[in-house]
C-alpha positions as a Markdown table, in Angstrom:
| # | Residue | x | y | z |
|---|---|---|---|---|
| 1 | Unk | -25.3 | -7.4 | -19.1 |
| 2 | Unk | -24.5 | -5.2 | -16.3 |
| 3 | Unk | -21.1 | -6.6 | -15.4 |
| 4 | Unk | -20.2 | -6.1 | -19.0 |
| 5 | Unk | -20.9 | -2.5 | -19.0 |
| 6 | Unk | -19.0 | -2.0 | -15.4 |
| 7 | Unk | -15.8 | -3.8 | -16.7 |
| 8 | Unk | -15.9 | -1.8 | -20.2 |
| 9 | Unk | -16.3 | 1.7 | -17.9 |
| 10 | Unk | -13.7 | 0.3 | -15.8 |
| 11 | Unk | -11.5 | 0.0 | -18.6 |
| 12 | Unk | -12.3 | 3.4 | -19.9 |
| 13 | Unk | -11.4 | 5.1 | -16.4 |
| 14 | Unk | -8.1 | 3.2 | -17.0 |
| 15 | Unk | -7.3 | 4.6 | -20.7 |
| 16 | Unk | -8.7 | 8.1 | -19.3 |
| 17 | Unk | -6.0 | 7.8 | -16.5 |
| 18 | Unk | -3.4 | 6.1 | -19.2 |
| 19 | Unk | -4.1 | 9.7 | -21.6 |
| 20 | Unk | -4.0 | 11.6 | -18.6 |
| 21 | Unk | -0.4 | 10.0 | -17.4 |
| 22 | Unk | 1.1 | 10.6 | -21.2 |
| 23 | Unk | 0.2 | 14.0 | -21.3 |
| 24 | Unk | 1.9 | 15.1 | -17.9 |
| 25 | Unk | 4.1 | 13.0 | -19.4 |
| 26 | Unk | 5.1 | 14.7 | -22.6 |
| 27 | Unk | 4.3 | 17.9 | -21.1 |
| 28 | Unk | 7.7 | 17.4 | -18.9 |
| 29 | Unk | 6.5 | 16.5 | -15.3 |
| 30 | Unk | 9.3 | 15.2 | -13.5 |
| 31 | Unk | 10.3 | 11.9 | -13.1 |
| 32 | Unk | 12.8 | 9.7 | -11.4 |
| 33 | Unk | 13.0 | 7.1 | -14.5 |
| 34 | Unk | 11.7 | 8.0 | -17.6 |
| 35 | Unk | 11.3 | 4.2 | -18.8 |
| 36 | Unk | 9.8 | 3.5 | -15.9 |
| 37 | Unk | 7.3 | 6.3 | -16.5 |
| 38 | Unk | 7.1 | 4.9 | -19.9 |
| 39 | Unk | 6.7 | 1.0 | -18.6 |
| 40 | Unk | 3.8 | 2.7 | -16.3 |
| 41 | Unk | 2.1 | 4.0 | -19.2 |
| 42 | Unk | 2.2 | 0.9 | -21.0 |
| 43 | Unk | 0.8 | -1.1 | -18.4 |
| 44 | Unk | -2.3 | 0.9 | -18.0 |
| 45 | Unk | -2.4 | 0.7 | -21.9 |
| 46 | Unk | -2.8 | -2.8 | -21.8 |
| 47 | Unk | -4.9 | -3.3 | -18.6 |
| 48 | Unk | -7.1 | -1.3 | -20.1 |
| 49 | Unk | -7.7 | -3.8 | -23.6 |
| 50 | Unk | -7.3 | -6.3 | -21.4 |
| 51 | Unk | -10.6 | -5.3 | -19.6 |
| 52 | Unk | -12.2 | -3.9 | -22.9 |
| 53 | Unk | -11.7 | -7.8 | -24.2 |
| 54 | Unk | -12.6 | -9.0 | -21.0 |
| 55 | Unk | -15.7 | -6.5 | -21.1 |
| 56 | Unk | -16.4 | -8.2 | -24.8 |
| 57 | Unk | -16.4 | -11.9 | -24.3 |
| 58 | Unk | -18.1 | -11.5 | -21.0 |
| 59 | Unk | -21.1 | -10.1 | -23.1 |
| 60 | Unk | -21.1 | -12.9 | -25.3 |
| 61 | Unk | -21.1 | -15.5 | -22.1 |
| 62 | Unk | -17.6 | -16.9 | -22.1 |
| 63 | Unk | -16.6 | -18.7 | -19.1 |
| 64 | Unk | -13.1 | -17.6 | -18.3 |
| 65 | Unk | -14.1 | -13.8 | -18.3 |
| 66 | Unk | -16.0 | -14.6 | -14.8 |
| 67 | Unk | -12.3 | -14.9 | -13.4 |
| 68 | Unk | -10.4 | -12.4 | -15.5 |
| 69 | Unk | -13.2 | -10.0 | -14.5 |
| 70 | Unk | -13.1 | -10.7 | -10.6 |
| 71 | Unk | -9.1 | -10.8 | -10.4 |
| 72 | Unk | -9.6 | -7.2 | -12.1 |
| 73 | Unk | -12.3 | -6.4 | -9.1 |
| 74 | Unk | -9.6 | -7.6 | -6.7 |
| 75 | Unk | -7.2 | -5.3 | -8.0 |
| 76 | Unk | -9.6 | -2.1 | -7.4 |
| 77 | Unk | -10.5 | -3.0 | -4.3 |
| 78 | Unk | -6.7 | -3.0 | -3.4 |
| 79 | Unk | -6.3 | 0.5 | -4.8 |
| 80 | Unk | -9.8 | 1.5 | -3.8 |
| 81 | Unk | -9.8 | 0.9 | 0.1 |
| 82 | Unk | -6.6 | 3.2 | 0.6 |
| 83 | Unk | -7.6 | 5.8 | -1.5 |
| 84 | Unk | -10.9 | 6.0 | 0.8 |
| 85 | Unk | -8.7 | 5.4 | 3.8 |
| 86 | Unk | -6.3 | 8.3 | 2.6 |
| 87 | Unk | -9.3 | 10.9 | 2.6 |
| 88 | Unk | -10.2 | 11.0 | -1.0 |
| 89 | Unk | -13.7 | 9.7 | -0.3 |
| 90 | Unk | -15.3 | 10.4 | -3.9 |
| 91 | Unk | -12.7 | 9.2 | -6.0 |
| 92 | Unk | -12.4 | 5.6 | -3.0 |
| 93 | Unk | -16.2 | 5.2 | -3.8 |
| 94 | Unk | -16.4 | 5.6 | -7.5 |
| 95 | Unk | -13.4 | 2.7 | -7.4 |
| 96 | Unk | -15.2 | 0.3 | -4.8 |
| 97 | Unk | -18.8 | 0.7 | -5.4 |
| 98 | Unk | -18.9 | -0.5 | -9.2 |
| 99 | Unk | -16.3 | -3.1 | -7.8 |
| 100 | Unk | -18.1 | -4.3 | -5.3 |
| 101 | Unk | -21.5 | -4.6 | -7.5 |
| 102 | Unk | -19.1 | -6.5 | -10.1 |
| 103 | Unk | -18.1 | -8.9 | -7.4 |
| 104 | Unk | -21.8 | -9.5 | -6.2 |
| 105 | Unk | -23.4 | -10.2 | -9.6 |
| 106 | Unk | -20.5 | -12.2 | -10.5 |
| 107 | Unk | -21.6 | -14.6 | -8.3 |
| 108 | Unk | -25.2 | -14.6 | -9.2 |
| 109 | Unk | -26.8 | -17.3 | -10.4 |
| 110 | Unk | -28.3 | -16.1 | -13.6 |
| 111 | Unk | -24.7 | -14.7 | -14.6 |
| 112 | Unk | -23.1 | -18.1 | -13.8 |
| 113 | Unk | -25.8 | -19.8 | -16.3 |
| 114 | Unk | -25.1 | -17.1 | -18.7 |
| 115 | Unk | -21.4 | -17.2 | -18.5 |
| 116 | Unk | -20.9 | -20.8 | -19.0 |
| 117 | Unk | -19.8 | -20.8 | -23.2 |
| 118 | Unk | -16.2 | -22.6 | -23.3 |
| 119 | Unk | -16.1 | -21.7 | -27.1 |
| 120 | Unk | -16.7 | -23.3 | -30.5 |
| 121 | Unk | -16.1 | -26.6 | -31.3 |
| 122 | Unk | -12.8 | -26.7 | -33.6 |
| 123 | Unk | -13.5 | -27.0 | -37.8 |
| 124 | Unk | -13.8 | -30.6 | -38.8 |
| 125 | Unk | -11.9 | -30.8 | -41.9 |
C-alpha cells in the first residue's frame, strides 16, 4: 500500500534527522539547554516508531492508523509550507509532496475499504 510506504519513508527521514541531531550533538555543537537538546532528540526518536508502527498496522488495514497517519500529514504540512516559504524550495517539496499524496489517498475509497480492521475478537476462554 502506497500510504504505508510514504509513512515508513517519512519515519525514516525522521530517525535520519534524529542520528543527524545526536551527532552534532555529541560532537559539541552549542546549545542553550542541553536536556532540552536531549528532550529534542528523544522526541524525534519516538515520532519516528510511532510512524514506523503507524507505517505497520496501516499495511495490515487497521482503522485507527487512517487518523494517526493524517494527524502526522498535518504536522508536515505545518513544518513543510514555511520551510518552502523560507526559500528552501527542495527540502519544502520533498516535505509537502509525499504529504499531500498521503492526505489524498487517505481519503480514497479503496483505502477506506481497506483500512477498516478494528482488530481481533478477544480469546474466549
Amino acid at each position: 500500500m502506497v500510504i504505508a510506504l510514504i509513512v515508513a519513508a517519512e519515519a525514516t527521514a525522521l530517525l535520519v534527522a534524529a542520528g543527524w541531531y545526536g551527532y552534532q550533538l555529541l560532537n559539541g555543537s552549542p546549545v542553550l539547554s542541553f536536556g532540552g537538546a536531549v528532550f529534542t532528540l528523544g522526541l524525534l526518536l519516538a515520532f519516528a516508531a510511532w510512524l514506523y508502527a503507524v507505517a505497520v498496522f496501516l499495511y495490515r488495514g487497521y482503522r485507527w492508523t487512517r487518523a494517526a497517519a493524517l494527524v502526522a500529514q498535518l504536522f508536515v504540512l505545518t513544518i513543510g509550507f514555511p520551510t518552502l516559504s523560507g526559500g528552501l524550495v527542495v527540502a519544502g517539496l520533498a516535505m509537502l509532496l509525499p504529504a499531500v499524496a498521503a492526505i489524498v489517498l487517505l481519503f480514497h475509497s479503496k483505502v477506506i475499504s481497506y483500512a477498516s480492521r478494528t482488530g481481533s475478537a478477544p480469546p474466549a476462554l
